[in-house]
C-alpha positions as CSV (number, residue, x, y, z in Angstrom):
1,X,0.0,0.0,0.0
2,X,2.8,2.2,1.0
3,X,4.5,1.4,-2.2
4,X,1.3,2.4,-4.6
5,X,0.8,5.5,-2.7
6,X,3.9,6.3,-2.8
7,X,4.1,6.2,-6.4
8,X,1.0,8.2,-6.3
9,X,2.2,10.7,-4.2
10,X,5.8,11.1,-6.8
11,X,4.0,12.0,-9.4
12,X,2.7,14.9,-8.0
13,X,6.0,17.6,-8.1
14,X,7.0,18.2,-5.0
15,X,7.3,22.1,-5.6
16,X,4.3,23.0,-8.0
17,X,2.1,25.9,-7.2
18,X,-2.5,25.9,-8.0
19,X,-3.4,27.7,-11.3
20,X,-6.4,29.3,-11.3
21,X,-9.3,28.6,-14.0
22,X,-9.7,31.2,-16.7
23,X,-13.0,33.2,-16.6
24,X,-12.6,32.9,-12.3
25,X,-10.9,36.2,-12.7
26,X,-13.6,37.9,-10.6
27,X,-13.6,35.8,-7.6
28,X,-10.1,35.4,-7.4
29,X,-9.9,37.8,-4.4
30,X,-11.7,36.0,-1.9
31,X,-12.3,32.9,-3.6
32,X,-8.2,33.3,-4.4
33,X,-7.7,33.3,-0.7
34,X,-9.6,30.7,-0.3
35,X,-8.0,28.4,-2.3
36,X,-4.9,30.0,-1.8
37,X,-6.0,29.1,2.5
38,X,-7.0,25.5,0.9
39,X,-3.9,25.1,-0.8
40,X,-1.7,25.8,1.8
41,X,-3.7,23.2,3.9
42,X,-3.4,20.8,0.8
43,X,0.5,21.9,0.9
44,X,0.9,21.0,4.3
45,X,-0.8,18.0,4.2
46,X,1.5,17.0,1.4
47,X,4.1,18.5,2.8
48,X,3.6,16.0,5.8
49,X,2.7,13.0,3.4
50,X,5.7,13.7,1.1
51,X,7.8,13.4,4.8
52,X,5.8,10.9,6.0
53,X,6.9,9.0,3.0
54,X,10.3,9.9,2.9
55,X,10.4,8.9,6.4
56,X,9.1,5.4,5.3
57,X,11.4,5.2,2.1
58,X,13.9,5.9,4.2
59,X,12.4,3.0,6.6
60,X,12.2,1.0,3.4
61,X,15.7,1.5,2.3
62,X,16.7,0.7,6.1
63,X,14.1,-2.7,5.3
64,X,16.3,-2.8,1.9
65,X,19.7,-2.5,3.4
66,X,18.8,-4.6,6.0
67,X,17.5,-7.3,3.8
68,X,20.5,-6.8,1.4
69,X,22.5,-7.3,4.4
70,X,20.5,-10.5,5.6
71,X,20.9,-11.7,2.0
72,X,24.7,-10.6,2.2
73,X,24.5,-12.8,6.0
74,X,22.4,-15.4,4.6
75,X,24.8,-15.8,1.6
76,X,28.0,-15.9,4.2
77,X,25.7,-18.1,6.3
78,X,25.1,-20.4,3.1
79,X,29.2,-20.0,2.5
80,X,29.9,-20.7,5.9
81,X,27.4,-23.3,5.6
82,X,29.0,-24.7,2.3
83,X,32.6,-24.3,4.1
84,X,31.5,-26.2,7.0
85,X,29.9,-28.6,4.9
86,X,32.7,-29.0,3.2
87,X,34.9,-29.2,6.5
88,X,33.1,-31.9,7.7
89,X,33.5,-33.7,4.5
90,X,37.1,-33.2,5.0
91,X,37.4,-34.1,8.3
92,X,34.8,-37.1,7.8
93,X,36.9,-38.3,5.5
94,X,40.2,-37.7,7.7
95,X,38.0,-39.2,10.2
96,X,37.8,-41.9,7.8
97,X,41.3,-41.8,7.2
98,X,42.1,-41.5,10.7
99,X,40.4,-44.6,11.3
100,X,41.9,-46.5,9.3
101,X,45.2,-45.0,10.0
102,X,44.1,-46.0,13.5
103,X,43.5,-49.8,12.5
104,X,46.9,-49.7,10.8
105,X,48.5,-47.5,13.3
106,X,47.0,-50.8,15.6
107,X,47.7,-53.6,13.3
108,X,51.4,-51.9,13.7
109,X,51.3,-51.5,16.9
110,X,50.5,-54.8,17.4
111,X,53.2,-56.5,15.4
112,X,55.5,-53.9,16.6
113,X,54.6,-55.0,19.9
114,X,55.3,-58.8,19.0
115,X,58.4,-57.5,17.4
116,X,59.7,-56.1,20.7
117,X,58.7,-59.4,22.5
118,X,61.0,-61.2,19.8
119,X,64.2,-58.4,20.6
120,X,63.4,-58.9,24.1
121,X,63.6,-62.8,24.0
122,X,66.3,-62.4,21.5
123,X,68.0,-60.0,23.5
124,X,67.6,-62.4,26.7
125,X,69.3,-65.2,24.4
126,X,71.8,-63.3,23.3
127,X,72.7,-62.2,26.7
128,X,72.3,-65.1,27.8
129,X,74.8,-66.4,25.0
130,X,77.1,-64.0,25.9
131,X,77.5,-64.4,29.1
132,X,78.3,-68.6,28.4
133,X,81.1,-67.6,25.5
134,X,82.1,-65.1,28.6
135,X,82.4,-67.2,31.2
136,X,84.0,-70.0,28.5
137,X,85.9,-67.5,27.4
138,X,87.4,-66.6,31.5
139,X,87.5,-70.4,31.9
140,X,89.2,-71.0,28.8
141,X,91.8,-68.0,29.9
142,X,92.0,-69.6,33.4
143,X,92.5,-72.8,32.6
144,X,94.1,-73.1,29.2
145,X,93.2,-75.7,26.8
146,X,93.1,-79.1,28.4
147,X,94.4,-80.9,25.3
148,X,97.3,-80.0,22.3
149,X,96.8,-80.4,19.3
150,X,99.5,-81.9,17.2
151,X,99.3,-83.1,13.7
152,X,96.1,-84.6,14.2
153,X,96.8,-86.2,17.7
154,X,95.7,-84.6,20.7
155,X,98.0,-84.6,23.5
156,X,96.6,-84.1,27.4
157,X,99.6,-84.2,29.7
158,X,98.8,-85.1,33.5
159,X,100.9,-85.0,36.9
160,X,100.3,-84.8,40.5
161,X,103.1,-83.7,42.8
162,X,102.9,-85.2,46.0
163,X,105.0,-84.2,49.6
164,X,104.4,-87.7,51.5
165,X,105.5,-89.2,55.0
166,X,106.1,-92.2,57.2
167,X,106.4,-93.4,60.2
168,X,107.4,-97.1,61.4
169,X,107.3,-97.9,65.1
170,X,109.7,-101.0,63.5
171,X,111.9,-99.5,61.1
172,X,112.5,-101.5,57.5
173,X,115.2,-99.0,56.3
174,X,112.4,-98.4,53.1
175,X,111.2,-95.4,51.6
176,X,107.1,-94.6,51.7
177,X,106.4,-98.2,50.3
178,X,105.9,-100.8,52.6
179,X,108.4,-104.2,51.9
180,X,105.5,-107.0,53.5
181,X,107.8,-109.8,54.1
182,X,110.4,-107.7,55.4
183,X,108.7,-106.6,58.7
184,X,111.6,-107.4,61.3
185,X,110.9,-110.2,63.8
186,X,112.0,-109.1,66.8
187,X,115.2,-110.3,66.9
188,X,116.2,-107.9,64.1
189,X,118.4,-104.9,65.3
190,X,116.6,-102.8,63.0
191,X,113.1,-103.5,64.7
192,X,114.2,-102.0,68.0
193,X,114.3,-98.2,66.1
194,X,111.8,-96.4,64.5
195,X,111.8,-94.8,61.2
196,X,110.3,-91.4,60.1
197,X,110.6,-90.8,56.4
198,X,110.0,-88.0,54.1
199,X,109.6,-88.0,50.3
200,X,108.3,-86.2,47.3
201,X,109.3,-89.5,44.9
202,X,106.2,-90.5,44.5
203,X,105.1,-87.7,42.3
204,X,104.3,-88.7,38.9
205,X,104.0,-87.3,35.4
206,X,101.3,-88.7,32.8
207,X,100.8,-88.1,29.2
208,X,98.0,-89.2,26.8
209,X,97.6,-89.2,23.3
210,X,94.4,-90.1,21.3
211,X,93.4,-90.0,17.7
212,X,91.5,-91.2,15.1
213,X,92.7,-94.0,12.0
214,X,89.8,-95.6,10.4
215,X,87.3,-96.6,12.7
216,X,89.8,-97.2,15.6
217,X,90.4,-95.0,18.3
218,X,94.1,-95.0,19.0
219,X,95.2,-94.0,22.6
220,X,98.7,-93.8,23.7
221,X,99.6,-93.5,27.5
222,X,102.9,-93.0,29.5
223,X,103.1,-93.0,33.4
224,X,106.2,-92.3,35.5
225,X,107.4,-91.3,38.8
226,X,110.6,-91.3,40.9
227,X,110.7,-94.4,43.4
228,X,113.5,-95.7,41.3
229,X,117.1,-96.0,42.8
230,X,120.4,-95.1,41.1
231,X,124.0,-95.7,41.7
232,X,124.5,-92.9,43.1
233,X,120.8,-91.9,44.5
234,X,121.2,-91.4,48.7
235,X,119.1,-89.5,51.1
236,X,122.8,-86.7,52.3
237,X,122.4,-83.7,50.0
238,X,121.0,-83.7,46.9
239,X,118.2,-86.8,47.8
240,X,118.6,-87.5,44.0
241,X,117.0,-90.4,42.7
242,X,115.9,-91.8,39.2
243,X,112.9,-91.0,37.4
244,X,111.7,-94.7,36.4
245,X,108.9,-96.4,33.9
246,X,105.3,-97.6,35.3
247,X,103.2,-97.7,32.0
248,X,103.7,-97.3,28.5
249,X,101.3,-98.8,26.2
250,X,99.2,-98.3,23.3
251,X,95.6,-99.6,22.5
252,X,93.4,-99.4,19.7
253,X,89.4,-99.7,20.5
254,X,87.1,-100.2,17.5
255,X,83.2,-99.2,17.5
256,X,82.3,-103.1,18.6
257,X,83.8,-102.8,21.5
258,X,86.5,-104.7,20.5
259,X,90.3,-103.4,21.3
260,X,93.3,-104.3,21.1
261,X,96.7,-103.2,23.8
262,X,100.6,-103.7,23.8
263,X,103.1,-102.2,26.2
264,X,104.2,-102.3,30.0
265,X,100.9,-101.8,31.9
266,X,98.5,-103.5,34.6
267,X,98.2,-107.0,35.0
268,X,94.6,-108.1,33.4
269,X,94.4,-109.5,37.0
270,X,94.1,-106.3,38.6
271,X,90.4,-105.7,39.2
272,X,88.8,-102.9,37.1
273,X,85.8,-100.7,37.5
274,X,84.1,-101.4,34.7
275,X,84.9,-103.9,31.9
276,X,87.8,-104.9,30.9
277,X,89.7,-101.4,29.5
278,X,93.1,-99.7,30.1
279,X,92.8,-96.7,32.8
280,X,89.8,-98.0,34.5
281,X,92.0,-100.2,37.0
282,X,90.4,-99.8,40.4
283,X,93.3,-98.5,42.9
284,X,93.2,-98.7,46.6
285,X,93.3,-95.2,47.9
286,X,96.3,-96.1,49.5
287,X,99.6,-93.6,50.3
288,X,101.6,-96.5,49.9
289,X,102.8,-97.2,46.4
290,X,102.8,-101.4,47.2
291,X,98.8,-100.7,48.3
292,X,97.6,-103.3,50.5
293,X,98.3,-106.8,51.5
294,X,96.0,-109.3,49.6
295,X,95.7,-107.0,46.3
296,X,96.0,-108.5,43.2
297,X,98.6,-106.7,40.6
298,X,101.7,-106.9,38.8
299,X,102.6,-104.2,36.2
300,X,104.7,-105.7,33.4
301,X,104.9,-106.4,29.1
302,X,101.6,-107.1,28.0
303,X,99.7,-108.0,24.9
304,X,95.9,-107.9,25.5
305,X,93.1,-108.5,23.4
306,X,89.5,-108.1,24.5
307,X,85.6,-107.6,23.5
308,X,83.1,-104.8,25.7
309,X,80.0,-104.9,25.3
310,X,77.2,-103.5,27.5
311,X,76.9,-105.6,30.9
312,X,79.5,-108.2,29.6
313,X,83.5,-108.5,28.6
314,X,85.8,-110.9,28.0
315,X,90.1,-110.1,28.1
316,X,93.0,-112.2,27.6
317,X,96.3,-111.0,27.8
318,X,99.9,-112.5,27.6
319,X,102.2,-110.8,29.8
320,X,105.7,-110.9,30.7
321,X,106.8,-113.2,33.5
322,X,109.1,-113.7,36.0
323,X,109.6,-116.4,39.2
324,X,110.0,-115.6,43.0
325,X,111.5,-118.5,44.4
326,X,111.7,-118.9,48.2
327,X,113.0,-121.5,51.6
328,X,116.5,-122.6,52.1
329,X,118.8,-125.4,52.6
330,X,119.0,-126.1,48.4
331,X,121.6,-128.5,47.3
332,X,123.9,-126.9,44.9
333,X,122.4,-129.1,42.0
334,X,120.1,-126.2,40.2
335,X,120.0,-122.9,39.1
336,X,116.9,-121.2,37.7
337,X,117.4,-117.4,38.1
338,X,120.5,-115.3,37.2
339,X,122.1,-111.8,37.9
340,X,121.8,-109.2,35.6
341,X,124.7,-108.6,33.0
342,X,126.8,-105.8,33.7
343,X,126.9,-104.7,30.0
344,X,123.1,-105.7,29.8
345,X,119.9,-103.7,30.3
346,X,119.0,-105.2,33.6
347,X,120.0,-104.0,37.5
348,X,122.9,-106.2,38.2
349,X,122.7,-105.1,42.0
350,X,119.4,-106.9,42.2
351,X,120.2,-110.1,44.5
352,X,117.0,-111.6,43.2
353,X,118.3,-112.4,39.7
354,X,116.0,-112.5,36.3
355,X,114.7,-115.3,35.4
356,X,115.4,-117.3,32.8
357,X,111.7,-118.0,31.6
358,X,110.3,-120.6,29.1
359,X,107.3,-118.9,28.1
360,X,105.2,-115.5,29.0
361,X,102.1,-116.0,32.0
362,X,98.5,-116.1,30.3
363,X,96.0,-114.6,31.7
364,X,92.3,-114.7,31.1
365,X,89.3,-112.8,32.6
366,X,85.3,-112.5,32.5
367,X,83.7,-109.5,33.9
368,X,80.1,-108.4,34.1
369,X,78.2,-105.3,34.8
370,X,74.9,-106.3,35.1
371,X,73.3,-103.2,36.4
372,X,74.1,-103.5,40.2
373,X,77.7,-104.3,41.0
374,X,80.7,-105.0,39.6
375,X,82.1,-108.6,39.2
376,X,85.2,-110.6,37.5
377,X,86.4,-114.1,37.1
378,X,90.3,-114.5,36.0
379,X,92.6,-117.3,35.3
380,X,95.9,-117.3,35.7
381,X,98.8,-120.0,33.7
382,X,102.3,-119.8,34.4
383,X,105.7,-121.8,32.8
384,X,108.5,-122.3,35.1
385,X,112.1,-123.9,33.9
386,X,115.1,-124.2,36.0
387,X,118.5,-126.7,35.3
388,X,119.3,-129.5,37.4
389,X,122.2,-131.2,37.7
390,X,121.7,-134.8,39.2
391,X,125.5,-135.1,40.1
392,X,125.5,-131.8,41.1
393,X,125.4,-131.8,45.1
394,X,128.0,-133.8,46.9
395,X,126.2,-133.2,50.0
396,X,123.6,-135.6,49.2
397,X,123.4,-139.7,48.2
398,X,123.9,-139.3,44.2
399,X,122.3,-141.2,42.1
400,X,123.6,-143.9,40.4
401,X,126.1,-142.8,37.5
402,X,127.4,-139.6,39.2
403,X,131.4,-139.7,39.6
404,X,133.2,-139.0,43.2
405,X,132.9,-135.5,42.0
406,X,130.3,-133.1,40.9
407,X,129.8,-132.9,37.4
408,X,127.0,-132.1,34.9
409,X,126.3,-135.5,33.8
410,X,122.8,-136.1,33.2
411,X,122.0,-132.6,33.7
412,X,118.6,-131.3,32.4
413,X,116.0,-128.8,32.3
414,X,113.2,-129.3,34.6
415,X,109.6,-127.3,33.3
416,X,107.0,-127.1,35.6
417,X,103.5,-125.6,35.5
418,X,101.9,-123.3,38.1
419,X,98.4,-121.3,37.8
420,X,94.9,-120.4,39.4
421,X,92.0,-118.6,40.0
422,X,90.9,-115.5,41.5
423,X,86.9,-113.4,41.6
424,X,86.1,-110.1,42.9
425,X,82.8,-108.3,43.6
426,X,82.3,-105.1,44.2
427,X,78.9,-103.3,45.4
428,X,78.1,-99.7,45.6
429,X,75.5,-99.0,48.6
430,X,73.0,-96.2,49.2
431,X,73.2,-94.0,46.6
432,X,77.3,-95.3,45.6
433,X,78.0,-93.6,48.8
434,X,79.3,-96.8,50.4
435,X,81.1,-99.1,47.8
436,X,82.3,-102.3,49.6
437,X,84.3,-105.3,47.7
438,X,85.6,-108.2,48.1
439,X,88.3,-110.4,46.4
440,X,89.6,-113.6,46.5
441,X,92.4,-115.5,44.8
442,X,94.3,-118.9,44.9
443,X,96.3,-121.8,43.2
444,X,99.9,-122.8,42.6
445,X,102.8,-120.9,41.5
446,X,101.2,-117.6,41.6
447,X,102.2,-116.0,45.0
448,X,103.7,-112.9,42.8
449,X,100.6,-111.5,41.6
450,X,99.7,-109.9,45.1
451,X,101.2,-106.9,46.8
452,X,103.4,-108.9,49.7
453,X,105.0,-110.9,46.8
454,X,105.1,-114.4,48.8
455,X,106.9,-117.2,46.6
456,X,105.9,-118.5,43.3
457,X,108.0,-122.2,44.3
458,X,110.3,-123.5,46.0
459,X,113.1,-126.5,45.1
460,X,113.0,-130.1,46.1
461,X,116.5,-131.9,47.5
462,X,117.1,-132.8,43.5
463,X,116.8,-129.6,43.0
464,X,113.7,-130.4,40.7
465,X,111.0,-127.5,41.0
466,X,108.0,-127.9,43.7
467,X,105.0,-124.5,43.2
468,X,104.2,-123.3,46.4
469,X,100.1,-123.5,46.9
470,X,99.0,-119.7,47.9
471,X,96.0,-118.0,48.9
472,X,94.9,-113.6,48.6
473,X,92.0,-112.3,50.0
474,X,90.9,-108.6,50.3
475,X,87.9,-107.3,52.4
476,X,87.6,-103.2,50.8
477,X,85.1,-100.4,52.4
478,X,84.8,-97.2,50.7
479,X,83.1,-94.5,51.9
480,X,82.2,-91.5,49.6
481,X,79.9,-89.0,52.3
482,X,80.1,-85.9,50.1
483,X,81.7,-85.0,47.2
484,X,84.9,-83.9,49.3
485,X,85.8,-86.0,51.4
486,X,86.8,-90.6,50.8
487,X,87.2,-92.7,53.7
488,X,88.6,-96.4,53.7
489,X,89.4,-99.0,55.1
490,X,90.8,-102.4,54.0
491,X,91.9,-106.2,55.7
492,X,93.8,-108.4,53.6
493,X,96.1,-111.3,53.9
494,X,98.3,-113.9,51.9
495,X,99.2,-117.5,52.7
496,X,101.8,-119.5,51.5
497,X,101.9,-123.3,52.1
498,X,103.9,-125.1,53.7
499,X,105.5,-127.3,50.6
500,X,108.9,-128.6,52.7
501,X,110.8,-131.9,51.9
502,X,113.3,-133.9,53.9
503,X,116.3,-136.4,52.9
504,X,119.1,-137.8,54.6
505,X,122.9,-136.4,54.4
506,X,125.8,-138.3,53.8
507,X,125.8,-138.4,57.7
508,X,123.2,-139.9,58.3
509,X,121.0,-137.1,59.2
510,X,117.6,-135.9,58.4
511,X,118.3,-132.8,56.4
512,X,115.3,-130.6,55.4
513,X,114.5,-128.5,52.2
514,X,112.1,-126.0,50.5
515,X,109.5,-124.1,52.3
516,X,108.3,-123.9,56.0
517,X,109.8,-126.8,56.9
518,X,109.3,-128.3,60.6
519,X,112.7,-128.7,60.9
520,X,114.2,-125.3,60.5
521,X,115.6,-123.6,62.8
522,X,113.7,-120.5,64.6
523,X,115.5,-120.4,68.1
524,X,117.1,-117.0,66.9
525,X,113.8,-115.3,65.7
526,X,113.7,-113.4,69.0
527,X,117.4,-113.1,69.6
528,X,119.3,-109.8,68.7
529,X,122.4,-110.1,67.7
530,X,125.1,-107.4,67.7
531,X,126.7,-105.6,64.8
532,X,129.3,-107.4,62.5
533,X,132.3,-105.4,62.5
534,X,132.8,-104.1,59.1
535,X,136.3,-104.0,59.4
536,X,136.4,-100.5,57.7
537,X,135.6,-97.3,58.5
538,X,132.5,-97.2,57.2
539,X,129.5,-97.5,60.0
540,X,128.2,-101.3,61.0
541,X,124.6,-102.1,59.4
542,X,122.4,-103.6,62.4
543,X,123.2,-107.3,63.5
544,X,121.2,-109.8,61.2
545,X,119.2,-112.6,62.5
546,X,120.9,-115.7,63.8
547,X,119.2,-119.1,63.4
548,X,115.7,-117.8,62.0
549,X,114.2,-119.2,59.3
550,X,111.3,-117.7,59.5
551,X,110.0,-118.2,56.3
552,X,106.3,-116.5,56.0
553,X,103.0,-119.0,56.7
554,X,100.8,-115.9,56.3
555,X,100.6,-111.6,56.3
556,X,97.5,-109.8,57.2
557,X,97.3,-105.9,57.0
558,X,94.1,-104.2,58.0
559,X,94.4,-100.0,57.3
560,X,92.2,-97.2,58.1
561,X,92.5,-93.7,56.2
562,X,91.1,-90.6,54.3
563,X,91.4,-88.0,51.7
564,X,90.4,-84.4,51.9
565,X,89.8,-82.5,49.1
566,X,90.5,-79.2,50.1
567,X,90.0,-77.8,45.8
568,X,88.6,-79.3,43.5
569,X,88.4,-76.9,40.3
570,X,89.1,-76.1,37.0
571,X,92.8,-75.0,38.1
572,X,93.1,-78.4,39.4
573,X,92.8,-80.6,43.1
574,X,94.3,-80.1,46.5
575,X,94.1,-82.9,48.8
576,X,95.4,-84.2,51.8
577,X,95.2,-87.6,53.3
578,X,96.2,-89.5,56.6
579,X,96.5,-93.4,56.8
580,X,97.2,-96.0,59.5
581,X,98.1,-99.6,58.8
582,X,98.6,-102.2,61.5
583,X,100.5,-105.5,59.8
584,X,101.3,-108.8,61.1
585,X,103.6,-111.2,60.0
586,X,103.0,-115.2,61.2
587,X,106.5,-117.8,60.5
588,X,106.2,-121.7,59.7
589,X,106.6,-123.3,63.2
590,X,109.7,-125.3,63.5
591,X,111.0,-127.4,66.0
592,X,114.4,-126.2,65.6
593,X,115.9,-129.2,63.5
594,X,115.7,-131.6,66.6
595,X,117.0,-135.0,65.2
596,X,114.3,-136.3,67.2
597,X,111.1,-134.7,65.6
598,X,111.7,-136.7,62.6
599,X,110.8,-140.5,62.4
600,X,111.1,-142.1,59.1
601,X,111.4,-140.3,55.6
602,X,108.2,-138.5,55.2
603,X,108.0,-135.5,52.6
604,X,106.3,-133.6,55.6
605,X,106.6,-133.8,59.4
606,X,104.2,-132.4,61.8
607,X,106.0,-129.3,64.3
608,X,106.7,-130.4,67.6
609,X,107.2,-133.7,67.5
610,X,110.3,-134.4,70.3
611,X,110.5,-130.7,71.0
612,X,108.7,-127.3,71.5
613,X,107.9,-125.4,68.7
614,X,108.8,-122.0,67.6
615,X,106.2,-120.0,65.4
616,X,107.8,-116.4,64.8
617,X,105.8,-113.1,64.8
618,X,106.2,-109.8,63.5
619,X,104.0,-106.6,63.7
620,X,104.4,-103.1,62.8
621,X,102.2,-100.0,63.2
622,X,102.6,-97.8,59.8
623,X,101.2,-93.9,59.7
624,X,101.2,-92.1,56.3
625,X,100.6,-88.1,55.4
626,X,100.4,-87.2,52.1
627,X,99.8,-83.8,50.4
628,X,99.0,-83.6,46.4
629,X,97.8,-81.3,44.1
630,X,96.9,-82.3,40.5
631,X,96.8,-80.3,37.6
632,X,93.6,-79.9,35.9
C-alpha cells in the first residue's frame, strides 16, 4: 500500500504551485484566498505525506539494506554453511582416514609390539649367550686348553706332585712303600728303632695321546714317577733319585667294543671298574705305592686282546713273566734265576736275579656289569724252567752214574707248570655312597701276583721244582659321604703253604729242604744279635738274625685312612690324606731241627714232635701323610 501511494504521491512535483481557472478572474480575491487558505492546507498536508513517506522510504531502504545485508548474511551463512559442509566432509573423510590410520596405526602396533617381545627374547638369548662364551671365554683364559693339538693327535699331559710321610714304630730302612715280608721279627736290630721318612718320589707325570685311524680310536699312554734308585741316589744332599717307567702302552678300541693293547701296563688281574679297559683299573686309595696286602697286581709287558659290550666282557692277555722262588737249605744241583749282565739292560745289584723264563704267563678274565655291582672271574697259567744237575750236590746220596765228584752228567732242564684262579665283587650302597668289595684269589705258582710278593715255588733236594700252593683275599670299604671328602678301610692277607721236603745227608742225618719246613731252625727269631764289624771305617749295618728261618705262613694288613679335598676346580685338586696300617707277619713253626722230631722219611713232618715249637711273629704299626695337588 505504502509502495502504490507512494508512487501516487511522486508523481505529483513536489514544488508546483494551483493555477487558477480562466474566466474565475472575478472571484479570485476571496475565492483566491480561499483556495490559496486550501492550498496551503493541501501543501501541508503534502508536505507531511511527502515526509511521511520519505520517512518510510527511508524505513524501506533501512528494510532494503537490512535485507541486502540478511541476504549478504544469509549468503556468508550459506558459504559458511558450504565451508562447513565441506569441512566436515574433509574431516569425515580424515576421520575416515584416521580410522583406518588408526586400525593400521594398531595392526602396527601390534606386530611392533610382538616385534619387541622377539628383541626382548632375543636380546635375553643373546645375553644369555654371551655371558656362556664369557664365562667360556674366562674359563678357557683360566685354565688353558686341556688338550694340544698336534698333527692330528691330541695330546693331554697329567701329573700330581705329592709331599708324602712315614712313620714305622719298626723301622724297615724303606722309603714310603711298605716291603710285607720284610717286617723285622723281633730279633732284628733294625726292629728295636723307629723310622720317620719324608719324600716327594712319588710324584708322577702322565701323558695321553688319542686320535683317530679308520674306525679305531688309538690312545697312547705313558706314566712315571721317581721311586727308582740309582747308583749314586742317597738320602745326604741332593736326595737325587731316578725317574723310572710304570706304564707305557698303546691300545686301539674299535666301535664293537673290541680293542686291542701292547706295552708295560697293569696286570689283566688287577680288578677294574668297569669292563675290561686300560685306565679303569680300580686302585686302593692307599699312600703307599705297594697298596695293600692281599691286592692282586703286577705291572709288566703285556699283549691284551678283549671284546666290551654292554653288561658283559671278556680279556685275555699275555704278559711278561718272572719267578719268585723262596725257603732254604738247596743242594747246589740247580739254578733257575741269574744276575743281571753288567753290560746288559738289567740291574745287576738286584740279589734276586732274572729269570730265565720258558714262556710268558696267560692270563684270562670274565667281567660283568649287570646293572648292580661289579664282578670278575680271572685265570691265571704260568711256565716255570730251571737246570738241574743230578751229580750236582756232593752233600747228598747221588744217584747212580754220578762220579766221586760233581759234574753235569745227566744234567737237564726241569719245566714245571703253576696257575689259578681268582673273583672279585664289588657293590656300591645307598646311593654309591658306600662301595664295599671283596676279592679272593688262589692256586699254585702264583704268589707274585699280590702286593706282599710271597713265593711262586720252591726246590726239592734234587733240586727239581716244587710251586708253592698260595692264597689272597681282600675285604675293601669305601666311603664317599660328600663329594669332598673318601674314607677307607681295607683287611687283607696272603698264605703260602707249607710245601717242605726232607732227605738224609751223607751223615746220616735228616736234612730238610724248601719251604716252612718243621725242621728249620727258629730259636734266633727273637734273639738280637750285635753288629758285625765291618772291618772298615765305614758304620756297622744292624746285627742280622741268627738261626731264624722264618720263612712267611701268612701276612695280614688291615688299614684305616682318608682324603680331603681341600679344591677341586678347574685350576686343578688339592688334597690331603692321613693313613694308618697295623700288619702282622705269622712264620712256619719249626721245631728247631731236633733229630728227634723226625721219624722215618716222610716228605712232611708235623711241628713239635720231640721238641717245642717256635712259630715267629712280626707286627708293625705304619702312619702315612700325604699332600697332592693335581693339575687340571
Amino acid at each position: 500500500m505504502f509502495l502504490v501511494s507512494g508512487t501516487a504521491f511522486a508523481d505529483t512535483p513536489k514544488d508546483a504551485d494551483a493555477q487558477p481557472a480562466k474566466g474565475a478572474q472575478p472571484a479570485k480575491s476571496k475565492a483566491a484566498k480561499k483556495a490559496e487558505s486550501s492550498n496551503a492546507a493541501i501543501a501541508a498536508q503534502l508536505e507531511e505525506l511527502r515526509q511521511t513517506m520519505q520517512s518510510q522510504q527511508e524505513q524501506l531502504q533501512m528494510l532494503k539494506e537490512e535485507l541486502a545485508k540478511r541476504d549478504r548474511q544469509i549468503d556468508e551463512a550459506r558459504e559458511a554453511a558450504a565451508a562447513a559442509n565441506a569441512r566436515a566432509a574433509e574431516a569425515s573423510t580424515k576421520a575416515a582416514e584416521a580410522v583406518n590410520t588408526t586400525a593400521e596405526v594398531k595392526s602396527t602396533a601390534v606386530s611392533l609390539n610382538s616385534t619387541v617381545s622377539d628383541l626382548k627374547a632375543s636380546n635375553e638369548a643373546l645375553k644369555t649367550t654371551v655371558a656362556t662364551e664369557q664365562a667360556a671365554a674366562q674359563k678357557a683364559e683360566e685354565t688353558g686348553p686341556s688338550t694340544i693339538k698336534f698333527k692330528g693327535v691330541n695330546l693331554t699331559p697329567m701329573a700330581w706332585i705329592e709331599a708324602a710321610t712315614v712313620s714305622r714304630t719298626r723301622a724297615t730302612s724303606a722309603d714310603i712303600n711298605t716291603p710285607f715280608t720284610g717286617i723285622p721279627y723281633p730279633g732284628q736290630a733294625i726292629g728295636k728303632v723307629t723310622e720317620n721318612n719324608f719324600t716327594a718320589r712319588q710324584s708322577r707325570l702322565m701323558l695321553l695321546a688319542d686320535t683317530k685311524i679308520g674306525s679305531a680310536k688309538v690312545n697312547m699312554y705313558y706314566e712315571g714317577d721317581f721311586l727308582g734308585a740309582g747308583v749314586t741316589s742317597n738320602n745326604r744332599q741332593s736326595n737325587s733319585y731316578v725317574f723310572r717307567q710304570r706304564q707305557l702302552w698303546v691300545n686301539a678300541k674299535f666301535d664293537s667294543g673290541f680293542y686291542v693293547s701292547a706295552g708295560q701296563m697293569w696286570s689283566l688281574v688287577t680288578e677294574s671298574k668297569k669292563g675290561i679297559e686300560n685306565r679303569q683299573e680300580a686302585f686302593p686309595l692307599m699312600v703307599d705305592p705297594q697298596y695293600i696286602v692281599g691286592w692282586a697286581w703286577q705291572r709288566a709287558y703285556q699283549f691284551r686282546v678283549a671284546q666290551n659290550w654292554d653288561k658283559f666282557a671278556v680279556g685275555f692277555s699275555i704278559e711278561g713273566p718272572q719267578t719268585t722262588i723262596g725257603g732254604r737249605n738247596f743242594n747246589n744241583n740247580f739254578f733257575i734265576n741269574a744276575p743281571g749282565a753288567g753290560g746288559g739292560l738289567y740291574n745287576f745289584v738286584d740279589t734276586s736275579g732274572y729269570s730265565l723264563n720258558r714262556a710268558p704267563d696267560f692270563l684270562f678274565k670274565v667281567a660283568a656289569d649287570p646293572g648292580w655291582g661289579h664282578y670278575e672271574v680271572v685265570g691265571i697259567l704260568s711256565s716255570f724252567r730251571n737246570r738241574v744237575y743230578p751229580c750236582g750236590a756232593l752233600s747228598i746220596a747221588l744217584p747212580a752214574g754220578c762220579a766221586t765228584n760233581a759234574s753235569v752228567t745227566g744234567a737237564f732242564n726241569d719245566s714245571r707248570l703253576g696257575g689259578g684262579a681268582g673273583a672279585t665283587a664289588r657293590l656300591p650302597l645307598f646311593a654309591k655312597k658306600l662301595e664295599l668289595a671283596l676279592h679272593a684269589q688262589g692256586g699254585d705258582g702264583i704268589g707274585r701276583y699280590s702286593s706282599a710278593q710271597l713265593p711262586d715255588l720252591t726246590a726239592r733236594p734234587d733240586g727239581t721244582l716244587a710251586p708253592i700252593h698260595s692264597y689272597a683275599w681282600l675285604g675293601t670299604l669305601e666311603a664317599h659321604p660328600n663329594p669332598k671328602v673318601d674314607v677307607f678301610s681295607y683287611f687283607g692277607g696272603e698264605y703260602a703253604a707249607r710245601t717242605s721236603f726232607v732227605l738224609t745227608n751223607t751223615a746220616g742225618n735228616p736234612f730238610a729242604v724248601g719251604y716252612g719246613s718243621p725242621l728249620f731252625n727258629n730259636s734266633g727269631c727273637n734273639t738280637e744279635t750285635p753288629p758285625a764289624a765291618s772291618g772298615t771305617s765305614t758304620p756297622t749295618a744292624p746285627g742280622a738274625l741268627a738261626g731264624c728261618a722264618g720263612d712267611i705262613h701268612h701276612i695280614v694288613e688291615g688299614t684305616l685312612g682318608f682324603w680331603h679335598k681341600i679344591y677341586n676346580g678347574p685350576k686343578g685338586r688339592v688334597q690331603w690324606g692321613l693313613t694308618y696300617s697295623y700288619i702282622t707277619k705269622y712264620g712256619w713253626s719249626s721245631n728247631n731241627t731236633n733229630p728227634a722230631a723226625f721219624s722215618g722219611t716222610a716228605a712232611q713232618t708235623a711241628p713239635g714232635a720231640g721238641g717245642g715249637s717256635v712259630r715267629p711273629h712280626a707286627v708293625d704299626n705304619m702312619v702315612w701323610t700325604s699332600f697332592r695337588y693335581y693339575l687340571p
